[in-house]
C-alpha positions as CSV (number, residue, x, y, z in Angstrom):
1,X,20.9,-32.7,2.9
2,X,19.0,-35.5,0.8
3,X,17.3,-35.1,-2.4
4,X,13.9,-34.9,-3.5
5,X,12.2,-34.6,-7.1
6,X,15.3,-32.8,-8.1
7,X,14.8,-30.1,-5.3
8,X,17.1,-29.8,-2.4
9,X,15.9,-30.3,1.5
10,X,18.0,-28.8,4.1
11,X,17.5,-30.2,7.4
12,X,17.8,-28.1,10.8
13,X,18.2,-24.9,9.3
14,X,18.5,-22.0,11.9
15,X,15.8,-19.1,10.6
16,X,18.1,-16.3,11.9
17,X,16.1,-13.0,10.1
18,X,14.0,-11.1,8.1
19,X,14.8,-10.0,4.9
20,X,13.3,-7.9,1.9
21,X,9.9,-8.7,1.1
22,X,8.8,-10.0,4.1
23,X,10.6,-13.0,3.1
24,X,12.8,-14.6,6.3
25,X,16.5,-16.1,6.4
26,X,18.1,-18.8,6.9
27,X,21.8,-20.5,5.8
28,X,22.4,-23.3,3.8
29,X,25.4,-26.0,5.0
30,X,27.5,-24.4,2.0
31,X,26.9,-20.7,3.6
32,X,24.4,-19.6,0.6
33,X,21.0,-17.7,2.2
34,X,18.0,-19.2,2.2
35,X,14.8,-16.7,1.5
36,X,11.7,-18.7,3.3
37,X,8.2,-17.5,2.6
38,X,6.5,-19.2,5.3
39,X,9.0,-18.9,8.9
40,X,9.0,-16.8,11.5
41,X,12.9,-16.2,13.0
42,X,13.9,-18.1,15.5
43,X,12.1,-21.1,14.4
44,X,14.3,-24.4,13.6
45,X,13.3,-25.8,10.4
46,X,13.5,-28.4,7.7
47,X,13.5,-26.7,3.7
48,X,12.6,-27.5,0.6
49,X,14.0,-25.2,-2.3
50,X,12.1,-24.1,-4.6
51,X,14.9,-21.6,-6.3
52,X,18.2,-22.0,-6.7
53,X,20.8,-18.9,-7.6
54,X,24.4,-18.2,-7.6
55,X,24.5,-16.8,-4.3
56,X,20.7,-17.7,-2.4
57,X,18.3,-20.3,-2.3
58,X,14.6,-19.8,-2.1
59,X,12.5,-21.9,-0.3
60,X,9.7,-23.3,2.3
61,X,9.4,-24.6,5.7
62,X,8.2,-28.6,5.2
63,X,8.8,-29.3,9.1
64,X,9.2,-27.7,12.1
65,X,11.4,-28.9,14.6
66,X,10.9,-25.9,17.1
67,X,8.4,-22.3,17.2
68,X,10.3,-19.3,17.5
69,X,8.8,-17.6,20.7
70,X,8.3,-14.5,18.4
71,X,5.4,-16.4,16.8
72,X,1.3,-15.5,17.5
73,X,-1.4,-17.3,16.3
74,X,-2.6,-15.8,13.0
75,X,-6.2,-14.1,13.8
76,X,-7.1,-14.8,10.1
77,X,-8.6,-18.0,9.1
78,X,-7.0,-17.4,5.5
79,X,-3.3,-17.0,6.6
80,X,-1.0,-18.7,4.2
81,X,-3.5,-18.8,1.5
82,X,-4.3,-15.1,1.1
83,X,-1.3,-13.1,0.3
84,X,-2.3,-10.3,2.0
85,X,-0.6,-10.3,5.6
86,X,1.9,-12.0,5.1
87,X,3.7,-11.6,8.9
88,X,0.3,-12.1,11.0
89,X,1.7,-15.4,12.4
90,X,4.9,-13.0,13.9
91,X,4.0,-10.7,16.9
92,X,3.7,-7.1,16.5
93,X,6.3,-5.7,18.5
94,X,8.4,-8.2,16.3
95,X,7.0,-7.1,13.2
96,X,8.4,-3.5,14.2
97,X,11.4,-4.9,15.1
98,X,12.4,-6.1,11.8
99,X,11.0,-2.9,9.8
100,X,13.4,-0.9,11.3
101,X,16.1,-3.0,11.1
102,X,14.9,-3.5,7.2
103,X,15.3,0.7,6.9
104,X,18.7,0.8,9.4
105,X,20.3,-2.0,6.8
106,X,19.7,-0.5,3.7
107,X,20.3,3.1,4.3
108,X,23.8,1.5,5.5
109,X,24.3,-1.2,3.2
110,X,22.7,0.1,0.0
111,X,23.3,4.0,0.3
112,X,26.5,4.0,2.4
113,X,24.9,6.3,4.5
114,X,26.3,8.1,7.9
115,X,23.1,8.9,10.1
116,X,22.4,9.2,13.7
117,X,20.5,6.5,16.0
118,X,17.1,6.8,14.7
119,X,13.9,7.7,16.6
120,X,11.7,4.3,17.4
121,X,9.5,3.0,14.7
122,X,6.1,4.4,15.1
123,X,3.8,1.9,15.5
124,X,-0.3,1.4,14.8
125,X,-2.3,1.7,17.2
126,X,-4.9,-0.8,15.1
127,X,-2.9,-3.5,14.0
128,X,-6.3,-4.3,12.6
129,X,-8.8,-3.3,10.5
130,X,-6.9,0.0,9.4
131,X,-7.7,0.1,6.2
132,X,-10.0,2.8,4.5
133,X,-10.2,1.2,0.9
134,X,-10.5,-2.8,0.3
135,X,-10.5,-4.2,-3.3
136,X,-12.1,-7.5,-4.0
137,X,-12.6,-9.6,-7.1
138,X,-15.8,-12.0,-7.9
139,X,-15.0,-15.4,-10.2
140,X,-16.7,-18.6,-11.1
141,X,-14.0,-20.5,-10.9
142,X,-13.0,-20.3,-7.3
143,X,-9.5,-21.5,-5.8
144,X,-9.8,-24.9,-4.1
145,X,-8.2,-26.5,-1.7
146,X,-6.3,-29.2,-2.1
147,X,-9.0,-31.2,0.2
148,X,-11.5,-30.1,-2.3
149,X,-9.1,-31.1,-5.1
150,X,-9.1,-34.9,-4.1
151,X,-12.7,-34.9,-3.3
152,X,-14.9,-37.6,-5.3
153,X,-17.9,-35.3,-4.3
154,X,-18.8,-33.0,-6.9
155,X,-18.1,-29.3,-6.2
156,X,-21.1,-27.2,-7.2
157,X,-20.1,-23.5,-5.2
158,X,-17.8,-22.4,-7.1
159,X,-18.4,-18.5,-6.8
160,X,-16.1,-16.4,-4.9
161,X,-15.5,-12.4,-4.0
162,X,-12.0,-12.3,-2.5
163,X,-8.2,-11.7,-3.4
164,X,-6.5,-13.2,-6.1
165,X,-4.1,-16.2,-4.5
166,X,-0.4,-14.9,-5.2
167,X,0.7,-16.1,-8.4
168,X,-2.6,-17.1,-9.6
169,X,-4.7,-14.5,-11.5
170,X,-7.0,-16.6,-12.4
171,X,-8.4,-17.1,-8.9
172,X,-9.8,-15.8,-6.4
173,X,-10.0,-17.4,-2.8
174,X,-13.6,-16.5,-1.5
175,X,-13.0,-14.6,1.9
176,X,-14.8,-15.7,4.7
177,X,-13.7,-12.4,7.1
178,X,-11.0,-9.8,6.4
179,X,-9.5,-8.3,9.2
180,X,-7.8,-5.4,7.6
181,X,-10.8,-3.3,6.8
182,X,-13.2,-2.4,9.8
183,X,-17.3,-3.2,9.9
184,X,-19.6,-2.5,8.3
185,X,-16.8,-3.8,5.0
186,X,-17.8,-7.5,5.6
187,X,-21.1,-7.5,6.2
188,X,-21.2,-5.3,2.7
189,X,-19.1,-8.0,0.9
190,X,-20.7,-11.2,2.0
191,X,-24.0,-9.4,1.3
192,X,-23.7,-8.8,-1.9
193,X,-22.4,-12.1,-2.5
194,X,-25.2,-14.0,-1.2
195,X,-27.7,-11.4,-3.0
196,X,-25.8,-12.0,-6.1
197,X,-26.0,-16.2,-5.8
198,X,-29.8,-16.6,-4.8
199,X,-30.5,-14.4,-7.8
200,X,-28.6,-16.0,-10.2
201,X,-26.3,-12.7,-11.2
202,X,-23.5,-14.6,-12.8
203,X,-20.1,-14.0,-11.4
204,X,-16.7,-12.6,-13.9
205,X,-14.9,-15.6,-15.9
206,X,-11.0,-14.4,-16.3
207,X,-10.1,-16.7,-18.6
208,X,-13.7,-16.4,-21.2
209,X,-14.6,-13.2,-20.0
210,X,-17.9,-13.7,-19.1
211,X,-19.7,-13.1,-16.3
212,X,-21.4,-9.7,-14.9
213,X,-20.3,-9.2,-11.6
214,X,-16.6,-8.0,-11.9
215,X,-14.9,-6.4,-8.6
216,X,-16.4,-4.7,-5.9
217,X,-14.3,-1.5,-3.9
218,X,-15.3,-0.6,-0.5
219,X,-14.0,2.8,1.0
220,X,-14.6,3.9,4.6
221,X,-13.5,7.3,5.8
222,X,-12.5,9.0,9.1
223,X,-16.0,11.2,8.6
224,X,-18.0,7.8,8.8
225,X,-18.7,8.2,5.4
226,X,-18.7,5.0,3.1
227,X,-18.1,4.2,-0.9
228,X,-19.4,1.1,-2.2
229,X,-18.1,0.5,-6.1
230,X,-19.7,-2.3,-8.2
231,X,-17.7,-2.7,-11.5
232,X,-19.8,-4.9,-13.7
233,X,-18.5,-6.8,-16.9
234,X,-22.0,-8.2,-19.2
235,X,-24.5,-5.2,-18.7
236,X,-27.7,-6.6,-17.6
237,X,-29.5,-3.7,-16.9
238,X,-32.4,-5.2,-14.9
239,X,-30.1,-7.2,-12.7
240,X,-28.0,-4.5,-12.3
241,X,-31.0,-2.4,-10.3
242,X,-31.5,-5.0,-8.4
243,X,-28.5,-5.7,-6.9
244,X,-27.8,-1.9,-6.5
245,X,-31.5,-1.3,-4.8
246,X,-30.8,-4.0,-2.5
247,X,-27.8,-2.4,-1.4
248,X,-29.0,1.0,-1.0
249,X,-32.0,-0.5,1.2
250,X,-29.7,-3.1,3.3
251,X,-27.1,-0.8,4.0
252,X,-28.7,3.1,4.4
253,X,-24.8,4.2,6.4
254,X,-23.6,3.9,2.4
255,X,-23.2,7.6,1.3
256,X,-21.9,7.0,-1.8
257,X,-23.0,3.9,-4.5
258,X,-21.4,3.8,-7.6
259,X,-20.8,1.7,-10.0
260,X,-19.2,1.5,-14.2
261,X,-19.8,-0.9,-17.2
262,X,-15.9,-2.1,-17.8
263,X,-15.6,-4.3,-20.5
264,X,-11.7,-4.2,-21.5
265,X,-9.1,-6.8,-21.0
266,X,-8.3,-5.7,-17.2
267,X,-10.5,-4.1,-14.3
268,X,-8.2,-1.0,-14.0
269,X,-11.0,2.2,-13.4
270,X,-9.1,4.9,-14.2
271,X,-9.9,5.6,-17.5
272,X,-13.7,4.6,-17.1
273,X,-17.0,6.1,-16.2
274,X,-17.9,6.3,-13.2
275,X,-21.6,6.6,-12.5
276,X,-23.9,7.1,-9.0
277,X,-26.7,5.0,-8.1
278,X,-27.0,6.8,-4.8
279,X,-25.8,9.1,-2.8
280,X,-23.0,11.4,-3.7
281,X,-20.2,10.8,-6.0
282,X,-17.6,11.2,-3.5
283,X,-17.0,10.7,0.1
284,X,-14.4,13.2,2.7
285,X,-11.4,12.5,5.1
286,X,-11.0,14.8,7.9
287,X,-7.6,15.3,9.2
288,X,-7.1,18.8,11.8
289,X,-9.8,20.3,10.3
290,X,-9.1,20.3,6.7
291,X,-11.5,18.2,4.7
292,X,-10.3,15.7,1.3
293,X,-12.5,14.9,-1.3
294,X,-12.2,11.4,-2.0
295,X,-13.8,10.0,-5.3
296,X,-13.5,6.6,-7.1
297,X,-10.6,7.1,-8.6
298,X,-8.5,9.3,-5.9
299,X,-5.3,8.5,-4.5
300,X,-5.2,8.9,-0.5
301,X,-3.3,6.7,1.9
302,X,-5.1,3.7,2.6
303,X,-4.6,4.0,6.9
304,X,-5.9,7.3,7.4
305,X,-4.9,7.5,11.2
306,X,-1.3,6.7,10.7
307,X,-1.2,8.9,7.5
308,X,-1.9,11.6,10.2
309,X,1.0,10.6,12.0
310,X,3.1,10.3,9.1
311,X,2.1,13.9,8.2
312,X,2.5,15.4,11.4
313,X,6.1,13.5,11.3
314,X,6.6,15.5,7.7
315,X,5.9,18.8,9.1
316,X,7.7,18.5,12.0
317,X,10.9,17.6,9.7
318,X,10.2,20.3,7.8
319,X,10.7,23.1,10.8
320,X,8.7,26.1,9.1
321,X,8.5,29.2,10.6
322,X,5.8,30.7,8.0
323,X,8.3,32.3,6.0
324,X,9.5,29.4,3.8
325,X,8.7,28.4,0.2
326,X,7.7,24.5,0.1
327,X,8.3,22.5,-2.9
328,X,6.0,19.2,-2.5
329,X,6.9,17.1,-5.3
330,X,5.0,14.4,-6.0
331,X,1.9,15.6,-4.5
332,X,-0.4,13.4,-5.1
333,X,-4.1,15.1,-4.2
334,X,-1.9,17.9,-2.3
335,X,-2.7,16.3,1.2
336,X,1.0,17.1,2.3
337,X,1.1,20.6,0.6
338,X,-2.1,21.6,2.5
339,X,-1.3,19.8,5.8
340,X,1.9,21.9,6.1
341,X,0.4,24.9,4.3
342,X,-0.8,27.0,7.6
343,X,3.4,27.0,8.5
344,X,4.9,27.8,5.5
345,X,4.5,31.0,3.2
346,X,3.7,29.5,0.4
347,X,3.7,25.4,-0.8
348,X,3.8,24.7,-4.6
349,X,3.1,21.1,-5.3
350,X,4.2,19.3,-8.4
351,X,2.2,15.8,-9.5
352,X,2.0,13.5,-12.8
353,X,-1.5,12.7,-12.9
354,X,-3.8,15.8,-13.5
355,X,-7.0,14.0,-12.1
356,X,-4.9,14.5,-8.6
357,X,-4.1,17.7,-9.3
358,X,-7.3,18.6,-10.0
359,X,-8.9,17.4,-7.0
360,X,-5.6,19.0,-5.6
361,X,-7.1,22.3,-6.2
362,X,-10.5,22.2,-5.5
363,X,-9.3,20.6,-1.8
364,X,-7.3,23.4,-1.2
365,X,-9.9,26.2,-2.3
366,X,-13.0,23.9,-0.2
367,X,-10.5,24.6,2.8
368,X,-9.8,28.5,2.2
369,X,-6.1,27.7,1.7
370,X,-4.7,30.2,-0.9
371,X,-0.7,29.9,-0.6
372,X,-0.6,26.9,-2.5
373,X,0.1,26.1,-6.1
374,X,-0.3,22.8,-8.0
375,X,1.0,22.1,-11.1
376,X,0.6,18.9,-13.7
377,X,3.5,17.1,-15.4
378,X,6.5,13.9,-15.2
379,X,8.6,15.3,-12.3
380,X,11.8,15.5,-14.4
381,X,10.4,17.7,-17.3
382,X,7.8,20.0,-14.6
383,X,10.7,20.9,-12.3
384,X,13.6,22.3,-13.5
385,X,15.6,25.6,-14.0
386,X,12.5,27.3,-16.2
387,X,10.4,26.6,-13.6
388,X,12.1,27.1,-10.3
389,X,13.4,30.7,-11.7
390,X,9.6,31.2,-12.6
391,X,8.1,30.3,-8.7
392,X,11.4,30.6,-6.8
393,X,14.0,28.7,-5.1
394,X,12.4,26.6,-2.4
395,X,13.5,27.1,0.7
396,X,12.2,23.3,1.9
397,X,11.7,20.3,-0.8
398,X,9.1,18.0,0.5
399,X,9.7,14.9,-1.8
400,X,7.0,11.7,-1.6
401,X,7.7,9.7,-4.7
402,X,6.3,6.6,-5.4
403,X,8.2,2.5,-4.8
404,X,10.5,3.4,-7.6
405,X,12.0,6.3,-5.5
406,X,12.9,9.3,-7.6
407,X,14.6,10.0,-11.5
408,X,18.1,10.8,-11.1
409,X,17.3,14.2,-12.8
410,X,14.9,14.9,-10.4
411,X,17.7,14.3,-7.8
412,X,20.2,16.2,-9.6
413,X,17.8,19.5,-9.9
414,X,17.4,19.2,-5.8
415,X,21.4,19.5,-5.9
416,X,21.4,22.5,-8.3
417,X,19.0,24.3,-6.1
418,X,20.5,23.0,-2.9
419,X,17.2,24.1,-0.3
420,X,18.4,24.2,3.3
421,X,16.3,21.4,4.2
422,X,15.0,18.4,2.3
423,X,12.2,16.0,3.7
424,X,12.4,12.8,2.0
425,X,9.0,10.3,2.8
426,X,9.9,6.9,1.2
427,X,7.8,4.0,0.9
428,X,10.5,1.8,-0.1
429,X,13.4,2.4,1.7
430,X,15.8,0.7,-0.6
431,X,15.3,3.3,-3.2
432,X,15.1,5.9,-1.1
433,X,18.6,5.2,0.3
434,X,19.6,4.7,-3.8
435,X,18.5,8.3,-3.7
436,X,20.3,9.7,-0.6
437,X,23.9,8.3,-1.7
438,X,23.4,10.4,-4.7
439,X,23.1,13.5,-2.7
440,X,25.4,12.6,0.8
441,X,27.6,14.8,-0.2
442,X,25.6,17.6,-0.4
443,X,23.2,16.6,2.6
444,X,23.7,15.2,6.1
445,X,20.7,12.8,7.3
446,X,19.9,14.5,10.5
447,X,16.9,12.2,11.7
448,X,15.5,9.1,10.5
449,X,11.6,7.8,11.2
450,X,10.3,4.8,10.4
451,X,6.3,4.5,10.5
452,X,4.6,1.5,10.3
453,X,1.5,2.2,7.4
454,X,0.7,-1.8,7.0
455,X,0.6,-4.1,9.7
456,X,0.6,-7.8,9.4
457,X,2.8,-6.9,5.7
458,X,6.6,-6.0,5.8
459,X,5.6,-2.5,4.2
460,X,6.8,0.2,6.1
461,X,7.4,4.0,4.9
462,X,10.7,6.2,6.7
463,X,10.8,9.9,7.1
464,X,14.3,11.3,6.5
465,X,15.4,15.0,7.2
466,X,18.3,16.4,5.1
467,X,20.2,19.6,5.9
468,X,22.4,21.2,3.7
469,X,26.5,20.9,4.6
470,X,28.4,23.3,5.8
471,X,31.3,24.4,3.7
């Protein structure tokens, strides 16, 4: 180990692992971990820290003295600058690999939990352009690179529409070609850049807040159907047409164009306007025959072909006959409730944000579905006693909360009711096995399914099945 600018460099290190976060591992001489942000396991490494706790180090890779053989070459020009996919330098069958172990560890480590050996993770078919909704931000002030940086030529391009760089809000790297989103997404994006530039349409400022041109949201659906969102900052009404015509005409396959006039702190839509240019305000997802309205502002999982997977997973779980009452907390738009709603006798589905709910109910009665019930509220003050004695004891609880897992009250209400079975769909698995230990010794786990939503990222959602013990 030698010393530079007051950071430690450990030489050789062994990267044995993946950890949380997509973050990797390795061991420092005194035994501490090492988090890397930028290894692959199995390579051989030289680090610099750039952290330094009680019991871990964080760090990067400075030298390699070997490549792990579980290493690809990243298919994105913008790997390691762009945030976004984080693991496309690790193969794919790798990048499973370590999900599952990530979900096996922390059921066992963090929730002390017995279960038996779990079915394979599920894997994406398209570890590629899979996703149905893109976000992307337009600045003045593009990121540069350091070659830029050093430059003695003055730099007159500085307009981007990308991501922001981790840990940098205030800019944006100007994406070249995104490979999570399929075509016609970057032809759209680079369009409407160029269009913007040669007709002087001034790009967003975040630090003066200036600028007209603020984000830009692309959806694609299962139906073919696409949503094009411009959210502009300065209102220039003229300038505004014109780049909205010139979309329409360039790109006719654009069944919705919308866009809103946002001029608070932060880009967030959901309390905003949303207007139509063109087209309708809303595009549909398909999925066995039932049909989702999907507007600006809805919630649906961004891969749809895996979310069908992940549902069919859920009903499976679930084992109805047609006789059962369904609880789906957490319902979101109700695309659980009415997935599963053709096997169950009735599904009641319980949801925080009454915009989802909403659309929750007019998807259910678009697809002739009448045993369902949606209701609007904070889980932990929507389901309890009043409530269940008012629309039954469930004989199933479908529970789909979001990262933070689920209120212990909401847990402790599952335990007064005790339902035979309980279908728990995590996207974190770390809370979700926070959850479980509260209720082991009510429940058994009797399967476990990992299924892999994001490739290229260490996200990955599991599918646990919980049976009420036997006395």
């Amino acid at each position: 180990m030698r010393k530079r600018n007051k950071r430690a460099i450990f030489e050789n290190v062994a990267v044995v692992d993946a950890g949380a976060k997509g973050k990797t591992v390795g061991k420092a001489p005194d035994g501490r971990v090492i988090f890397l942000n930028n290894a692959v396991p199995g390579d051989v490494v030289d680090v610099q820290t750039t952290k330094k706790r009680k019991a871990y180090f964080e760090g990067t890779a400075i030298h390699f003295h070997s490549l792990s053989e579980k290493r690809q070459e990243p298919l994105c020009e913008h790997f390691g600058v762009c945030g976004g996919c984080k693991w496309q330098h690790m193969g794919y069958e790798h990048q499973l690999f370590y999900k599952q172990n990530e979900v096996e560890n922390n059921l066992k480590r963090i929730g002390h939990l017995e279960f038996p050996e779990p079915s394979p993770i599920l894997g994406c078919k398209a570890p590629y352009f899979y996703r149905n909704k893109m976000e992307f931000s337009f600045s003045d002030s593009r990121w540069l690179t350091q070659e830029e940086i050093n430059s003695t030529e003055e730099i007159t391009d500085r307009n981007a529409l990308g991501f922001h760089i981790p840990g940098m809000w205030d800019k944006i790297l100007d994406v070249k070609k995104c490979h999570l989103q399929a075509d016609p997404s970057n032809a759209i994006r680079i369009a409407i850049k160029d269009f913007a530039v040669q007709n002087k349409i001034s790009f967003f400022n975040p630090r003066k807040h200036t600028g007209q041109l603020r984000t830009l949201m692309i959806r694609t659906a299962s139906t073919g159907q696409i949503m094009v969102l411009i959210q502009f900052f300065e209102d220039n009404e003229a300038k505004r047409n014109l780049l909205l015509a010139y979309i329409k005409d360039c790109f006719p396959e654009i069944t919705s164009l919308l866009f809103v006039i946002n001029q608070k702190a932060n880009d967030t839509l959901y309390d905003q306007e949303i207007l139509c240019y063109a087209g309708e305000d809303h595009i549909f997802e398909e999925m066995e025959g039932l049909r989702f309205k999907i507007n600006a502002k809805s919630f649906y999982q961004t891969n749809s072909e895996q979310a069908y997977e992940l549902y069919k997973i859920t009903r499976d779980f679930a084992e109805l006959t047609g006789e059962e009452l369904v609880y789906d907390l957490y319902t979101g738009t109700g695309t659980i409730a009415q997935f599963v709603a053709k096997k169950a006798k009735k599904v009641i589905g319980i949801e925080a944000v009454p915009d989802a709910i909403a659309a929750a109910k007019a998807n259910a009665e678009a697809n002739e579905i009448t045993n369902t019930d949606f209701f609007a509220g904070d889980m932990k003050t929507v389901f309890t006693a009043d409530f269940i004695a008012s629309h039954g004891i469930p004989d199933v609880i479908i529970t789909d909360p979001p990262r933070d897992g689920m209120h212990k009250d909401v847990v402790q209400q599952i335990l007064n009711i005790s339902p035979k079975r309980v279908v728990y769909v995590s996207c974190n698995s770390a809370t979700q096995a926070r959850d479980l230990e509260l209720m082991k010794d009510t429940y058994e786990i009797i399967k476990v399914q990992a299924v892999d939503m994001f490739p290229q990222t260490h996200h990955v959602e599991n599918v646990v099945l919980l049976k009420k013990r036997i006395p």
